[in-house]
N, C-alpha and C positions, 0 to 999 in steps of 0.2 A: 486447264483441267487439273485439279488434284488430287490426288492418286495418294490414299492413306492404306501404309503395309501393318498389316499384322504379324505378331513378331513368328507366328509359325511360316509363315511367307521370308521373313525376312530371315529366317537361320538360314534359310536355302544360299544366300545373298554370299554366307561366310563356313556352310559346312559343304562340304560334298554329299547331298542329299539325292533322291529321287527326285527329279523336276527340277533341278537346279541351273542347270544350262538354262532353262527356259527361262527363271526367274531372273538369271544373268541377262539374258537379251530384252525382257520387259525392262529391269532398271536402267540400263543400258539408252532405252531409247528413251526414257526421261531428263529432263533436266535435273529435276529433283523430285523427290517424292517426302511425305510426312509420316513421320508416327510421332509417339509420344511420350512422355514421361516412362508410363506404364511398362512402353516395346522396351526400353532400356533397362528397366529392372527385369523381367521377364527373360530378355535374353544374357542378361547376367545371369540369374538365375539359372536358366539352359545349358550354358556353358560349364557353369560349376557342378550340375548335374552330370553332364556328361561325361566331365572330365572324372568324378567318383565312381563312374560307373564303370572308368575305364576306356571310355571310347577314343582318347586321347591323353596326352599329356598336360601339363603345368605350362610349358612355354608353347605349346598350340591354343592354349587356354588361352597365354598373355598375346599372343602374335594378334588370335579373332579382336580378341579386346583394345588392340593398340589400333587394329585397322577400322572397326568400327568407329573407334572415337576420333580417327582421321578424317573418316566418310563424313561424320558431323561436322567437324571443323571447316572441310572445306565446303561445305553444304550442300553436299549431293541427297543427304537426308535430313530434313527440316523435324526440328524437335518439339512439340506442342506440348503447351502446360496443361494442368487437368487444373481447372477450379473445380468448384467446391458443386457448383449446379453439375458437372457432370454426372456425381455419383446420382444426384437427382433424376437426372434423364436415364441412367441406366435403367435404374429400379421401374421407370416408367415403361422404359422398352419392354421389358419383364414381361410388364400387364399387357402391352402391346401388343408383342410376338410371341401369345401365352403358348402357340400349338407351336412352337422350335423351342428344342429343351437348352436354352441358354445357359450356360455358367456364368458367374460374377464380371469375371475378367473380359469376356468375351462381350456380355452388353457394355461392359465401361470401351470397350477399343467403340462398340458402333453408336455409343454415345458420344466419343471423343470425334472420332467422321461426321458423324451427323451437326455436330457441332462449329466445325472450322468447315461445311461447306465442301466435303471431300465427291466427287462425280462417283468415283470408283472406289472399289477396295479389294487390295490383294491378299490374299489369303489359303493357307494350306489346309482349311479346317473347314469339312461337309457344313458339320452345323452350321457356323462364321455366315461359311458364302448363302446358305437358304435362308438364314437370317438379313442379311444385306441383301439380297434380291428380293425379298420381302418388303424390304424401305425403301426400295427403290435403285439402290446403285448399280453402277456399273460390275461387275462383278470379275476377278482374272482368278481363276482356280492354277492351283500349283500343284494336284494329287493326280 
């Protein structure tokens, strides 16, 4: 089965969040799970947020960031590239799943699932999961 996280699922993975234990024990009983291109900017992006906002420091910034890019290396989370057709299928989900008010990023993550064959999708984000249960997946909510 393959189990594609979206990055609001996966800060859980590396913040002390709400649902975080929980999203520990789901990755936990995987062997590996996928995200994408996109989660790895996104959760850069998150962290450098965060850390301007305050919510941490500079070396908890680097600490998340050195352990994530561990997590890849030893491939506990598998990395998937975005061609060019995904943005395609996004914009198609769009017209698809016209009655979920999708954001950009948010059809490219279940463009990029839909695409590598993913059963399920973990996810922190109401919209995200009615969206994927809408396509069909398996759905693990983290809210």
């Amino acid at each position: 089965m393959i189990a594609y996280l979206d990055t609001s699922a996966l800060a859980k993975w590396y913040l002390n969040e709400p649902f975080s234990e929980q999203f520990e024990d789901y990755v936990r009983s995987r062997p590996s799970s996928d995200i994408s291109r996109l989660t790895v900017v996104e959760l850069r992006s998150l962290l450098a947020r965060r850390r301007r906002a305050g919510d941490f420091g500079k070396s908890v910034e680097r600490r998340v960031l050195s352990t994530f890019q561990q997590d890849v290396a030893d491939g506990a989370l598998h990395v998937q590239p975005i061609g060019d057709e995904r943005f395609t299928d996004a914009m198609a989900l769009i017209d698809r799943l016209s009655r979920h008010p999708l954001r950009t990023l948010d059809a490219l993550h279940l463009a990029i699932a839909e695409g590598i064959g993913a059963d399920e999708l973990a996810t922190a984000d109401r919209t995200m999961a009615a969206a994927a249960r809408a396509l069909g997946f398996g759905v693990r909510r983290f809210y």
